[in-house]
Legacy VTK file of the C-alpha trace (Angstrom):
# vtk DataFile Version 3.0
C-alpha trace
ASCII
DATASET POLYDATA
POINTS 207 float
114.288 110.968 66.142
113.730 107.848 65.022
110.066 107.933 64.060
109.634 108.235 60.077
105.883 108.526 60.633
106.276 111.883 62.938
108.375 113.558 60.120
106.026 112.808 58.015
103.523 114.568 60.161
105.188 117.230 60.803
105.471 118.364 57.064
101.657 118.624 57.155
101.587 120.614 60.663
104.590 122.776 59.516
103.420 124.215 56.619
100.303 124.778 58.137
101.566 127.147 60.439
103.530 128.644 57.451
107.074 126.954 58.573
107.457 126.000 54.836
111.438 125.327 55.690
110.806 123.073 58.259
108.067 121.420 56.027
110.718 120.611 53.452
113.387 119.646 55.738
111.030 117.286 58.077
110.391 115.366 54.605
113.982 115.016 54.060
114.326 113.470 57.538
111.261 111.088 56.886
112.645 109.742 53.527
116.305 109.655 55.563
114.521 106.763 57.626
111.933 105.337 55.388
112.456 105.597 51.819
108.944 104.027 50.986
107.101 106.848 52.977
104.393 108.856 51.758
104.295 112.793 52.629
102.600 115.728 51.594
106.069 117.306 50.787
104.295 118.192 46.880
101.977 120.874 48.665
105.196 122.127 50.463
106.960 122.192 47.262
104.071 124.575 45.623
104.003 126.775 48.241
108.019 127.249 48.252
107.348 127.977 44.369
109.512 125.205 43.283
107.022 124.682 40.824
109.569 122.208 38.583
109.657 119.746 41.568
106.266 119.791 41.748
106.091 118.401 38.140
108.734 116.366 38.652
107.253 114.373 41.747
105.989 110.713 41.342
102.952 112.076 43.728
99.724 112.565 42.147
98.074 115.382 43.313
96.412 116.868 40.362
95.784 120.577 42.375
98.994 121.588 42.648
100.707 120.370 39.339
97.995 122.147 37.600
98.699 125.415 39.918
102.460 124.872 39.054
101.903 124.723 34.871
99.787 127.721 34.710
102.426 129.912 37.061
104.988 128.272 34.701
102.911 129.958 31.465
101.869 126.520 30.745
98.449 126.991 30.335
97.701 124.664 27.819
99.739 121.601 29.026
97.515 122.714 32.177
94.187 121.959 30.160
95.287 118.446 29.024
96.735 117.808 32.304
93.214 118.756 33.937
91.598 116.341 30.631
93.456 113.649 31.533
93.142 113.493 35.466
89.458 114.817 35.570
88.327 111.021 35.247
90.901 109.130 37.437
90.795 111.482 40.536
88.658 111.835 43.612
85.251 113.750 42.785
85.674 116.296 44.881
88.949 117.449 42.962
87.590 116.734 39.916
85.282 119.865 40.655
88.204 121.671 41.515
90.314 121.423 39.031
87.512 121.235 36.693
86.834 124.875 38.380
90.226 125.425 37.192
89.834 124.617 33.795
86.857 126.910 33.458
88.903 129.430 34.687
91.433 129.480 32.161
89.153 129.327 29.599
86.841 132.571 30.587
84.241 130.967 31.720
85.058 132.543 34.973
81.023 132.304 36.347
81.012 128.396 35.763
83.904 128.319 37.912
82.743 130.769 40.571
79.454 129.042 40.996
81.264 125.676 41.030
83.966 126.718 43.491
80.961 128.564 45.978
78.984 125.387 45.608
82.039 123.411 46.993
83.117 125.592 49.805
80.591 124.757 52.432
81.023 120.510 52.255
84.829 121.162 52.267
86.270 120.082 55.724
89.943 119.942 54.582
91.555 123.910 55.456
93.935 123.798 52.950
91.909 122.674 50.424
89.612 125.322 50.984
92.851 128.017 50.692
93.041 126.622 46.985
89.064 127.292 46.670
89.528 130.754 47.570
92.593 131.623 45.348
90.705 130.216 42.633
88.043 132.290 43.562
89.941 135.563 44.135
91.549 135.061 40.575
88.013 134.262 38.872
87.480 138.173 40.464
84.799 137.302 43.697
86.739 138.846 46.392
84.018 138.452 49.072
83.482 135.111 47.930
87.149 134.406 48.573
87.691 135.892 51.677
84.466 134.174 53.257
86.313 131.070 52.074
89.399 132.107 53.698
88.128 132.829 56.762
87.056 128.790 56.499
90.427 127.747 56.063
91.726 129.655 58.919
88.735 128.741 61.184
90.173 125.053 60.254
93.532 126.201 60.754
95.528 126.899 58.006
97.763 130.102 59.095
100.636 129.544 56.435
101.698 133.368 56.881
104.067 133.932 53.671
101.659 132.147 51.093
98.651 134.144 52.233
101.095 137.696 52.222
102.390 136.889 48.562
99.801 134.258 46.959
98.999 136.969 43.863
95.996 135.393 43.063
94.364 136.495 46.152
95.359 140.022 45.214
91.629 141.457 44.012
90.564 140.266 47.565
93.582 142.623 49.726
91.918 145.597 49.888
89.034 144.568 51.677
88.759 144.646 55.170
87.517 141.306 56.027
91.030 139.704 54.514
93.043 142.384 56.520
91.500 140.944 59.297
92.263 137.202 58.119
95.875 137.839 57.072
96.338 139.673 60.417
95.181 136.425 62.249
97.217 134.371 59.957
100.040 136.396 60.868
99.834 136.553 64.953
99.179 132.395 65.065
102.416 132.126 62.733
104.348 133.804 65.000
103.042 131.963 67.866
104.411 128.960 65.862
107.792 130.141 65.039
108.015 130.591 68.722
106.545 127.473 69.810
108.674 125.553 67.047
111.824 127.218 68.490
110.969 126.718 72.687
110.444 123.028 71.452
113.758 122.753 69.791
112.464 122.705 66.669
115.642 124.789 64.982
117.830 122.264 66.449
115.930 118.839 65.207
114.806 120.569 61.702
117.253 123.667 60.764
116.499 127.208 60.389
115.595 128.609 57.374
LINES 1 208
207 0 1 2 3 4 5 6 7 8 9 10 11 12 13 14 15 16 17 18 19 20 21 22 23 24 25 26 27 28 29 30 31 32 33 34 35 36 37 38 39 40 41 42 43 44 45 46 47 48 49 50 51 52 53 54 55 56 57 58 59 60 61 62 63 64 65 66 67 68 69 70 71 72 73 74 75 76 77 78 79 80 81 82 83 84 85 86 87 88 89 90 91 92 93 94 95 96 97 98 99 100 101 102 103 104 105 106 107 108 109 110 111 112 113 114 115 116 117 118 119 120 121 122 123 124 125 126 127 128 129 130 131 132 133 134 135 136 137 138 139 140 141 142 143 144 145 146 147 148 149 150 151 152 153 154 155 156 157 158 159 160 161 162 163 164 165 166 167 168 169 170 171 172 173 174 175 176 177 178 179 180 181 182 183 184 185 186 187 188 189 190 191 192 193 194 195 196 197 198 199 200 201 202 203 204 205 206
């Protein structure tokens, strides 16, 4: 109870089972003990769709904040945004977002070819969950659910994103992402219940 460091992991293992509550509040207790520490709360943050605290955060993570302008209507603060990081981040999410910015420009084969190109060097799971809804929304289904069924492989089974995420909506009537949201779903539940036999509810709240 004590440990600001396990808090802080436990927003990252939280949300990957889809306990987004828990996610946020396990920050909370981190920050309670250490005000200096570093989470991924921001990711948490997106996925709750509290998309003004993701621009408000003093964490750069140049995914995200670009995910949050564009579901804000902010599409062209997006493009800067993406014109101004594309140079001081990682390469990796340089292609991303530079994906991105292809995307909201129409060029939606540049960012389908750059996003496919990506997918199969990508070890992170979650990371490859924003590949696919980028894909999804740039219209290659197959191409996104293939990608999915990385992320889960990796495990990523956040439940409620992958059930209401609307840019993975051209992908939901196939049936190889019924089959991955249906996984998604049973390992969820096996977290809720292994998050409440571990007295999870009583250390981080209920939602």
């Amino acid at each position: 109870s004590t440990d600001a460091e396990l808090f802080a992991g436990l927003v990252y293992a939280c949300r990957y089972c889809g306990l987004l509550g828990a996610s946020r509040r396990a920050d909370v207790r981190a920050r309670r003990l250490d005000p200096s520490i570093k989470t991924s709360v921001i990711h948490t943050l997106w996925m709750l769709r509290e998309h003004e605290a993701v621009l408000a955060s003093t964490v750069d993570a140049a995914v995200v904040m670009t995910f949050s302008l564009v579901a804000l209507g902010r599409e062209a603060e997006a493009l800067e945004f993406v014109d101004r990081k594309s140079k001081k981040v990682p390469a990796k999410i340089a292609q991303m977002i530079g994906a991105l910015r292809a995307l909201l420009e129409g060029r939606r084969a540049e960012a389908i070819a750059t996003l496919v190109a990506m997918a199969p060097e990508f070890r992170d799971a979650e990371g490859l969950y924003y590949l696919a809804r980028q894909l999804a929304h740039a219209g290659a289904a197959e191409e996104a659910v293939a990608v999915l069924e990385q992320a889960t492989a990796a495990g990523f089974f956040c439940y409620p994103v992958l059930a209401s995420d609307e840019w993975l909506d051209s992908a939901r009537h196939l049936p190889a992402f019924v089959a991955v949201l249906r996984r998604a779903e049973e390992e969820h539940e096996l977290a809720v219940a292994a998050f409440a036999a571990a007295g999870g509810e009583r250390i981080l709240g209920t939602d």
